[in-house]
C-alpha positions, 0 to 999 in steps of 0.5 A: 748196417751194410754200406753196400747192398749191391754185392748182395743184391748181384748175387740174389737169384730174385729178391723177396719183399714182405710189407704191409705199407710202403711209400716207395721202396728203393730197394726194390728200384734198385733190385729192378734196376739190377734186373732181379727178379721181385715176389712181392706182396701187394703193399699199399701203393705197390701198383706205382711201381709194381705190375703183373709183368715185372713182378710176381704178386702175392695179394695175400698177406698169409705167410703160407701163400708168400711161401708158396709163391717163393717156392713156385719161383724157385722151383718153376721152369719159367724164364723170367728174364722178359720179367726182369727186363719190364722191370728194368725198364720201368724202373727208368721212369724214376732216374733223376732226369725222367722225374725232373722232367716230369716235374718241369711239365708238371710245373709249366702247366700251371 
């Protein structure tokens, strides 16, 4: 096993995540951190952390459909860089001192 994916993950032109189930997925956190562009299935619990402005969604689990979704990416004109800074930005709301945060309100509401 690799010590350090972040040389890996920098070098990524976008990063591809293929599951069925997940809870919540650090290394597509990081891959929005590193400003990467995600192609994702929709994965049970995907939509706390992933939208349709910082991703590109594939509701189907089909490989041709995944495949085909990869091969737009790639091949597509588009500029994702408005892309990449959404997920950038919603992959601050889970930095350690946001969730404490969250959780000192959460906890004084009781």
């Amino acid at each position: 096993p690799r010590k350090n994916i972040y040389p890996l993950i920098r070098k990524a032109d976008l990063i591809a995540f293929t599951s069925f189930y997940e809870g919540l997925p650090l290394f597509i956190l990081e891959a929005m951190y590193m400003r990467k562009l995600i192609v994702s299935t929709k994965f049970s619990g995907y939509n706390s952390l992933l939208t349709e402005k910082n991703s590109l969604l594939c509701s189907s689990f089909q490989a041709r459909d995944f495949s085909d979704l990869l091969l737009w990416a790639v091949s597509s004109k588009n500029n994702y860089i408005e892309m990449t800074e959404f997920a950038y930005k919603d992959s601050l709301s889970f930095c350690a001192s946001n969730v404490a945060e969250q959780y000192h309100y959460l906890l004084s509401k009781l």
